[in-house]
Structures are given as structure tokens and as C-alpha cells.
C-alpha positions in Angstrom: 121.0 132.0 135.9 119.2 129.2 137.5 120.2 125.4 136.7 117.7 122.3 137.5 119.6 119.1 137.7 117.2 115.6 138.1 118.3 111.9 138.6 121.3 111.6 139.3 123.0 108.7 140.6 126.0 107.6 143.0 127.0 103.7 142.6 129.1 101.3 143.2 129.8 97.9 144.2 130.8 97.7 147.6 129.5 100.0 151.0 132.8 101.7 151.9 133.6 102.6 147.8 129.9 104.2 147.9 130.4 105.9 151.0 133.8 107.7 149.2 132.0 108.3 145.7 129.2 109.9 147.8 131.3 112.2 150.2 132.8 113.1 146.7 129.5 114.3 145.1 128.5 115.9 148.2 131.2 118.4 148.6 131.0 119.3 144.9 127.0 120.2 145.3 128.5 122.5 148.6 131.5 124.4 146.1 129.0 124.9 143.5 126.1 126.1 145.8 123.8 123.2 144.2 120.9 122.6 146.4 119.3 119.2 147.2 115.9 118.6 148.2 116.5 116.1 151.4 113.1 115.0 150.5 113.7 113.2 147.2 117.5 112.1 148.1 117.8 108.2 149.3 120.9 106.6 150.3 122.3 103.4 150.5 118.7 101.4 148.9 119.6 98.6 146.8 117.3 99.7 143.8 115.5 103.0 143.1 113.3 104.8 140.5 115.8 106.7 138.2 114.2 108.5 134.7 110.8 107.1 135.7 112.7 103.2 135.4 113.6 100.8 138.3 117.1 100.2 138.7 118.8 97.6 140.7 121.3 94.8 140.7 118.8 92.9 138.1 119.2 95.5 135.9 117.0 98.2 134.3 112.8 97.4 134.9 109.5 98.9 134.0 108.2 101.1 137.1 105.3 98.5 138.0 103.6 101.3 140.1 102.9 103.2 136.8 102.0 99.9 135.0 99.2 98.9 137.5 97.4 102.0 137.1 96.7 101.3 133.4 96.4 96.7 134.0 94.1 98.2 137.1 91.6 100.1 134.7 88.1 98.7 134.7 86.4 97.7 132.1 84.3 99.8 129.5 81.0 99.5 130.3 79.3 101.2 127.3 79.6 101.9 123.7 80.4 105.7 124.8 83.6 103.8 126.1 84.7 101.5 124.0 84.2 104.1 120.4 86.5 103.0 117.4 89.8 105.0 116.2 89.6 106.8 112.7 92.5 107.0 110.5 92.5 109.5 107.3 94.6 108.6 104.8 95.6 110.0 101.0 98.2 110.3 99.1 99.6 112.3 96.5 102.3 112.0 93.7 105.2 111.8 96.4 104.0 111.9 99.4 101.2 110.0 102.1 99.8 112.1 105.0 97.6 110.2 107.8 95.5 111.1 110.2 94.7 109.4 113.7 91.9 110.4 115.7 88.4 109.3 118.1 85.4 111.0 118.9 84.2 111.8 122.3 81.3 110.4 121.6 78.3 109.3 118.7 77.9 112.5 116.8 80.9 114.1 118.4 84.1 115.6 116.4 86.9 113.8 115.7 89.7 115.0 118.5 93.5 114.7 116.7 96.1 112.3 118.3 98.8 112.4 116.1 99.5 113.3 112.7 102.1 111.6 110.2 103.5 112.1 106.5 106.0 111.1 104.7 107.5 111.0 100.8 107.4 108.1 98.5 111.2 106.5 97.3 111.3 106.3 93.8 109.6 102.9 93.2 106.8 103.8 95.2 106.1 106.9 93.0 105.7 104.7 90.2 102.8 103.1 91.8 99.1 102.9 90.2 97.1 105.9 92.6 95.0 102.8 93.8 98.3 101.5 95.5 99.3 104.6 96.3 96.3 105.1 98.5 96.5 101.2 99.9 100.4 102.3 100.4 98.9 105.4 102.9 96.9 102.9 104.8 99.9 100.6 105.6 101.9 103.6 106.7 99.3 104.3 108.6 98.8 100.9 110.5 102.4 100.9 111.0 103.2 104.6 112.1 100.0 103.8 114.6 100.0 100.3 115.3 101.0 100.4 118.7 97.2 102.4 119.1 95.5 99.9 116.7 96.2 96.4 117.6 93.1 94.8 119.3 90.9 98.5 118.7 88.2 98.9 116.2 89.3 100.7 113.3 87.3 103.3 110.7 89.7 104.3 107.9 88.7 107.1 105.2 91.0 106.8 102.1 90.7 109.2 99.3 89.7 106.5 96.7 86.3 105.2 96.5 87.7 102.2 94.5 89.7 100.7 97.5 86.8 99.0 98.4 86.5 97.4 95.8 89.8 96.4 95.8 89.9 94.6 98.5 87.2 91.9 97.5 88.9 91.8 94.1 90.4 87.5 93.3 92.9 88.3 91.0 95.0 91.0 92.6 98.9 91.7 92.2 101.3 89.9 95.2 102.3 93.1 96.8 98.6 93.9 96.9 97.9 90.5 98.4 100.4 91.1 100.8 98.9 93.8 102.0 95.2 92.9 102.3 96.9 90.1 104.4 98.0 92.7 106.8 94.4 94.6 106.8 93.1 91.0 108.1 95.2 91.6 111.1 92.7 94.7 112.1 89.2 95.1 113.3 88.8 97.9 110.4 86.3 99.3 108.3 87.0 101.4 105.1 84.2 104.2 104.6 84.2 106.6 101.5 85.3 110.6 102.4 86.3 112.7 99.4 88.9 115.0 98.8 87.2 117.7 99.8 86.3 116.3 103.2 89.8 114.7 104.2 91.5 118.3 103.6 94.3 117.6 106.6 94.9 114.3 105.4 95.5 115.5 101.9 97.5 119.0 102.9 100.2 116.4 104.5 100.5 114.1 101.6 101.3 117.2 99.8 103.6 118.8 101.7 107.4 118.6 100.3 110.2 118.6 102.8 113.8 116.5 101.9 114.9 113.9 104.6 116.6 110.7 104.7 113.4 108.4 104.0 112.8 105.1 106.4 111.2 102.4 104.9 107.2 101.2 105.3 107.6 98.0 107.1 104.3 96.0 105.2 104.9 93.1 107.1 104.3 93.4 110.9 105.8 90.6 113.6 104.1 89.0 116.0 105.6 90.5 119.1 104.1 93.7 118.1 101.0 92.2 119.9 100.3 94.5 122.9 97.0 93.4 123.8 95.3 90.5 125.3 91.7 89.4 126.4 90.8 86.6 129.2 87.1 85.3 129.7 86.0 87.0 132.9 83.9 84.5 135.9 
């Protein structure tokens, strides 16, 4: 039997207390034959990388080496670059399944990023199936948001009539509340039927017990991930 150990730490807060703690873990690696790569040991720094996080005196900090990469990225340059995400949604008696996924390109198929479901509580069943597909959309946005905020958005509900819906005066609060929320997305609802949103409407069917967590319909403003500055 082979065993891999990874990040693990001596520390303390004076030199000659580190020095003991370290001649301590030293000479169990030599009883237990446990071999160290001399390579990726460092002694006596002040702060280090430990489970991909910098750690020093300050306390625990986002690795900013891994974060430029990402702020470094340029800019798309075309619409090939910049192409929208596209949820699925449905929902059935219980349940809502959801679907998030982007195309390669114009004309290309949808490539999966994640799947989701989950079963109605008992108030929710007794929604109208209009809000019961609505209901799958804000699972969606909130199961995904984190993808969403500040990205073009094509959602394909299982309900021709939530278009209609949405334009409609005289609606009830909770539906209010949540058209609110749609306003905080760059989406666009598009008609797919049954028939062509099969995965979407396999999950909302699927029946599994577990402890349920609630849809949060209401999403705060430090959720906001994303921000744009005018360029020279």
C-alpha cells in the first residue's frame, strides 16, 4: 500500500518553537518511511500557498497568481466569443429539472455544464403549472447565477404561455416578485416543446427523497460578480 499526503503545515509563533515542532515532524516522516519531495518543502517563509490559498499572519487570502490569469484575459473580439448561455427548464408535478449549457458556436450543439433538479415542498405542488414552470426558471437563475450575472441568457421553458405571462398587468405578488428578479438578467425566453427539452423534463421527473433547501427568489446584491469599465 501506497499513501500520498499534500499540504501539510508546521507553525508557530516564535523561531526556536518552529524549529522544535519541525525537528518533531521530521523524525516522524523518517520512522514512518514518508518521503518528501525537497523540491516542494519551504521552511521558515512567513506566508505560503496551502490548498491552493495564501496563508500568512493576515490570515487566509485568494492565491492572486491564479486570479490574474482570469482579470488578465482579453477581451472577446467576436460574436463567436461572446455567445449567450441556455438554460432548459420544466417542471413536473413535484419536481423542476434545469439545464445549463453554450454552444461552440452559431449552428453548433449545445455542450452541457451542469445539470440540476430538485422536488417541490408541499406548497409549491399546489402551484398553477404556469408557476410551476416560472418556479423552474428561478431555481434555475439561482442554482446558476454565479454563471449568469452580466451574461446573455436564452431560456427554453416547457410552457408556451410564459411569455405571455410576463407582459401580463394584473399578475399575482409572488409572480411580480419574480418577474422583478428576471429584470436582473440579460434573458430571452424562446418556445421548445416537450418533446424537444427531453433532459430537462427526465430530471423534473425523477423522484429521489432528500432533506429539501429552499429556492431563494430574492437574490442580494453582493451576489454581483461582474463589472464593466469604459476602455481609452
Amino acid at each position: 500500500m501506497e499513501v500520498f499526503m499534500d499540504d501539510f503545515s508546521v507553525y508557530i509563533d516564535s523561531f526556536e518553537a518552529c524549529l522544535s515542532n519541525l525537528s518533531k515532524v521530521l523524525k516522524r516522516c523518517i520512522d514512518t518511511n514518508l518521503v518528501l519531495n525537497f523540491e516542494k518543502c519551504h521552511f521558515m517563509v512567513t506566508e505560503g500557498i496551502v490548498l491552493g490559498h495564501l496563508v500568512s499572519n493576515r490570515g487566509i487570502e485568494v492565491d492572486r497568481a491564479k486570479t490574474n490569469i482570469i482579470s488578465s484575459l482579453p477581451n472577446p473580439t467576436s460574436i463567436r466569443e461572446d455567445l449567450p448561455f441556455e438554460l432548459m427548464c420544466d417542471a413536473s408535478n413535484s419536481a423542476l429539472g434545469a439545464i445549463l449549457g453554450q454552444r461552440a458556436g452559431i449552428g453548433q450543439p449545445v455542450h452541457v455544464i451542469a445539470y440540476a433538479s430538485r422536488t417541490m415542498d408541499s406548497a409549491q405542488q399546489n402551484y398553477t403549472t404556469t408557476e410551476k414552470e416560472l418556479l423552474a426558471i428561478v431555481f434555475a437563475l439561482d442554482k446558476f447565477g454565479s454563471y449568469l450575472l452580466s451574461s446573455r441568457i436564452i431560456i427554453f421553458p416547457d410552457h408556451v404561455a410564459l411569455r405571455y405571462l410576463l407582459k401580463k398587468p394584473d399578475a399575482k405578488p409572488r409572480l411580480i416578485r419574480w418577474m422583478l428578479l428576471f429584470q436582473e438578467f440579460d434573458l430571452e425566453i424562446r418556445d421548445k416543446k416537450g418533446a424537444e427539452n427531453s433532459v430537462a423534463d427526465h430530471l423534473s421527473k425523477i423522484e429521489k427523497e432528500s432533506e429539501l433547501i429552499p429556492i431563494r427568489d430574492e437574490f442580494p446584491d453582493e451576489q454581483l460578480l461582474h463589472s464593466k469599465s469604459a476602455t481609452p
